[in-house]
C-alpha positions as CSV (number, residue, x, y, z in Angstrom):
1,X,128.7,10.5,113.7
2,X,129.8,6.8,112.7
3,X,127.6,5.9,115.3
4,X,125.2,7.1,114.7
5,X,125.1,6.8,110.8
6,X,126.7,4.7,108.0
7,X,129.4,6.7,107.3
8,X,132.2,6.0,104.3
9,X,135.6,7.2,104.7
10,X,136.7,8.9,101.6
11,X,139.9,10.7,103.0
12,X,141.2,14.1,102.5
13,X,139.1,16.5,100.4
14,X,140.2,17.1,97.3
15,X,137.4,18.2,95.3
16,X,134.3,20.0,96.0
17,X,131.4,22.0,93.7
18,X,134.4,22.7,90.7
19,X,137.0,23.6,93.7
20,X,140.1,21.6,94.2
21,X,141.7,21.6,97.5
22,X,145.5,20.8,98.1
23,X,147.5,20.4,101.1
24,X,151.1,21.3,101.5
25,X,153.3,22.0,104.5
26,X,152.3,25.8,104.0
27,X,148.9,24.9,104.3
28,X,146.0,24.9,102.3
29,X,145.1,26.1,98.9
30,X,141.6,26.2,96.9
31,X,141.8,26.7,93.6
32,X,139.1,26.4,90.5
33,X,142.0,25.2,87.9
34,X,140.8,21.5,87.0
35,X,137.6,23.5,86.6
36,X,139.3,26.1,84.4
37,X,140.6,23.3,82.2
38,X,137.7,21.2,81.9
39,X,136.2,24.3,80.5
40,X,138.4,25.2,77.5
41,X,138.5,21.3,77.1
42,X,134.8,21.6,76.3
43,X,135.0,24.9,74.5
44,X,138.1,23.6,71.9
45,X,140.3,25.9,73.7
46,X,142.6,24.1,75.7
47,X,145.5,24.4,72.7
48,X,144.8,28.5,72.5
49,X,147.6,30.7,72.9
50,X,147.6,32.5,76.8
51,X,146.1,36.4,76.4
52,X,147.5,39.0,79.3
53,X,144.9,41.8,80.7
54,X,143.5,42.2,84.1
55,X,143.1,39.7,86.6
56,X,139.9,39.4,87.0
57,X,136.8,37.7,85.5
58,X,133.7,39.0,87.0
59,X,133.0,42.6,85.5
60,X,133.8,41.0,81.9
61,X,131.8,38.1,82.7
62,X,128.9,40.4,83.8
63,X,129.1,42.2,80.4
64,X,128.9,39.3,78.0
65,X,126.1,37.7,79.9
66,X,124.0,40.9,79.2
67,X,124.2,39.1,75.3
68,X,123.5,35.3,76.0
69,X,120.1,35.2,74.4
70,X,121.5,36.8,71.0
71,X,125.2,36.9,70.7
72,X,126.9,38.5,68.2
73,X,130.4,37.8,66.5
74,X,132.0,40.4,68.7
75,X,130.3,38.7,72.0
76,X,131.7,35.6,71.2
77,X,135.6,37.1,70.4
78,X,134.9,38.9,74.0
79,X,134.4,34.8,75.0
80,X,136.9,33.9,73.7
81,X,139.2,36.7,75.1
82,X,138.1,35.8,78.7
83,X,138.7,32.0,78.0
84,X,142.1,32.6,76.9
85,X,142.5,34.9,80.0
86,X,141.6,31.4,81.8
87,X,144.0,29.3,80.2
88,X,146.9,31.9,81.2
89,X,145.9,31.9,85.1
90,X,144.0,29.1,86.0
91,X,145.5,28.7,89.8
92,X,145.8,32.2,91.0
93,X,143.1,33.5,93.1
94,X,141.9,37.3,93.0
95,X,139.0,38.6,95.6
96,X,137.0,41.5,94.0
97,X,133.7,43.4,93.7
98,X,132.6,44.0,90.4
99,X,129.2,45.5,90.0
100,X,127.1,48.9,89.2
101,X,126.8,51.6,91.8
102,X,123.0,51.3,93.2
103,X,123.1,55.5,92.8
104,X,124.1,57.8,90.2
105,X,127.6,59.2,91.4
106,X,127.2,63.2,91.0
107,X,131.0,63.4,91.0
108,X,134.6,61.0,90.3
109,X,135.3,61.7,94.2
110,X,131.4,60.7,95.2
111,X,132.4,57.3,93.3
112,X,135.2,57.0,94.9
113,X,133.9,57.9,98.5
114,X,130.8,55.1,97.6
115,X,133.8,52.8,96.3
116,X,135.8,53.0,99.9
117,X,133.0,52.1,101.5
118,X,132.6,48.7,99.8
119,X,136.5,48.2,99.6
120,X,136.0,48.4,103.4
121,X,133.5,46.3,103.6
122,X,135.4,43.5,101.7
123,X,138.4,44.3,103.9
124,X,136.6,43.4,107.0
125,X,135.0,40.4,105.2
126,X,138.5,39.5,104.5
127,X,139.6,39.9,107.6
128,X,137.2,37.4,109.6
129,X,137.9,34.8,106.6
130,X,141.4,35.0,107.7
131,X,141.0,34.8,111.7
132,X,138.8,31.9,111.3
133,X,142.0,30.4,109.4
134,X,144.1,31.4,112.4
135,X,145.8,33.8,110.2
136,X,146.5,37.4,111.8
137,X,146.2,40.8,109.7
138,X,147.7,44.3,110.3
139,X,145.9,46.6,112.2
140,X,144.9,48.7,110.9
141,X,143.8,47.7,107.5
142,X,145.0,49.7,105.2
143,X,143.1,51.2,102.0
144,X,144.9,52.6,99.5
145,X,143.0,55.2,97.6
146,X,144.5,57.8,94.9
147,X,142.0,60.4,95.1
148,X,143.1,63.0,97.7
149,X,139.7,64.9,97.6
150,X,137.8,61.2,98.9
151,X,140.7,61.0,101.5
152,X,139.8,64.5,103.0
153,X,136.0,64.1,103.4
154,X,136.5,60.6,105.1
155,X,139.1,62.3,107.8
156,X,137.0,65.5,108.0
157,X,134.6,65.7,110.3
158,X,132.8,68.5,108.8
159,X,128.9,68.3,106.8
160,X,128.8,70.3,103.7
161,X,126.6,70.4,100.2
162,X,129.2,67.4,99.0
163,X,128.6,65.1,101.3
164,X,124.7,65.5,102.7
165,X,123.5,62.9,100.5
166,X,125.9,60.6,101.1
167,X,126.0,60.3,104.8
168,X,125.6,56.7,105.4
169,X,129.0,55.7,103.7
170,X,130.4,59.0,105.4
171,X,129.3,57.9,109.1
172,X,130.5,53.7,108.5
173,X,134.0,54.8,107.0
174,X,134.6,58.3,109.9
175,X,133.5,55.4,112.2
176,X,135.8,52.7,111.2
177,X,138.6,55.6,111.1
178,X,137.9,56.3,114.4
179,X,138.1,53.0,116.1
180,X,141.6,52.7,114.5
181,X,140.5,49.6,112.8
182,X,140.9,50.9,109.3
183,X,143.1,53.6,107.6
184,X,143.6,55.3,104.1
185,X,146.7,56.3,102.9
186,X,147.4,58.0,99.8
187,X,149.0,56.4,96.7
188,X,149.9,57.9,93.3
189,X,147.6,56.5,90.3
190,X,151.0,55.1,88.8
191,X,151.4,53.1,91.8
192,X,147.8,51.9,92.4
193,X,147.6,48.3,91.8
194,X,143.8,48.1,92.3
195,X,144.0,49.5,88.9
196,X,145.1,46.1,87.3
197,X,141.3,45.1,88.2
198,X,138.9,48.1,87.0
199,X,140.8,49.1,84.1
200,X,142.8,48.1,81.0
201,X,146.6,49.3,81.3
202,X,148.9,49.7,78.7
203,X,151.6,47.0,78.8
204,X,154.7,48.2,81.0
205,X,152.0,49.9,83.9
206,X,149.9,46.2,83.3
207,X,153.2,44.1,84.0
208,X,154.1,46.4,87.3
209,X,150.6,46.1,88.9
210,X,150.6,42.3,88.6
211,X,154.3,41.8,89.8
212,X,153.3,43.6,93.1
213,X,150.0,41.1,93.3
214,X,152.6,38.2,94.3
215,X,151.0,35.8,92.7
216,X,152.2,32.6,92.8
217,X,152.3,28.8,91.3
218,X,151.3,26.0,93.7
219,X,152.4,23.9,91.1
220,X,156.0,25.0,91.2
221,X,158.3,22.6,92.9
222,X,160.0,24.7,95.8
């Protein structure tokens, strides 16, 4: 392209659109935490004490916005809660779906069921994300769900009154099971670490779910 163009050289990337990029033997990390700190620099927050809850951002995020035009005292606390969240974990990165089912779930296990199938979906996002990096994956993927009932319809092949109207996600998940690409094995709620990401936890069952995360600091020397 030099030849063609007037190119400058600026060297390694190492900061793109609010992303920073390091390198390190182990290879490399994008991050959003100069972001994260030029944030509650601008907000007055950069001195605020760390809050712990779950490890995500988006589904508060999406609430709060809901209130931008008029904000209340409580709206801006709930800010204020999320930027102090920030400050806490500002290199760790979390992949996640947060949004409103497009249907009205008749039942916890038609959630569920409708939930798998986007967990899925993710998975295999996740998946190509990591072959393009040259990085290879377990097969099959495995997706933990602690709802026996949403377990059973996926691995039975059967059609009854539960499942007629949800036969798309039925026919993508049975076929994913069936091409061994995919499988769902059961885990107790008190072990479901997906939990730390749709729901507030009381302390002890907060501290377990992130400690199986393995989160880690790129900024610790090793």
């Amino acid at each position: 392209m030099g030849d063609e163009f007037e190119i400058k050289d600026l060297g390694n990337l190492k900061y793109f659109l609010g992303m920073e990029v390091v390198r390190s033997n182990e290879g490399i990390s994008v991050f959003q935490r100069k972001y994260t700190l030029d944030l509650l620099t601008e907000t007055g927050m950069l001195g605020c004490r760390p809050a712990d809850t779950r490890p995500d951002i988006s589904f508060a995020v999406s609430v709060v916005s809901q209130f931008m035009q008029a904000p209340y005292e409580k709206h801006m606390e709930a800010i204020n809660r999320i930027l102090k969240y920030l400050k806490n974990t500002p290199g760790n990165f979390v992949t996640l779906r947060s949004k409103k089912q497009s249907v009205v779930a008749r039942s916890s296990v038609e959630a569920e069921y409708r939930a798998m199938s986007l967990g899925i979906c993710e998975e295999i996002w996740l998946q190509k994300v990591l072959s393009d990096l040259h990085q290879e994956c377990e097969i099959p993927l495995k997706l933990f769900c602690d709802n026996k009932a949403a377990i059973s319809i996926a691995n039975t092949p059967l059609e009854h009154d539960r499942t007629k109207h949800v036969e798309i996600d039925r026919h993508f998940i049975k076929e994913r099971l069936d091409n061994g690409s995919i499988c769902i094995p059961y885990i107790p709620s008190s072990q479901q670490v997906a939990d730390v990401l749709t729901k507030g936890l009381l302390r002890p069952h907060f501290d377990l779910c992130v400690s199986k995360l393995r989160l880690i600091d790129i900024y610790v020397p090793t």
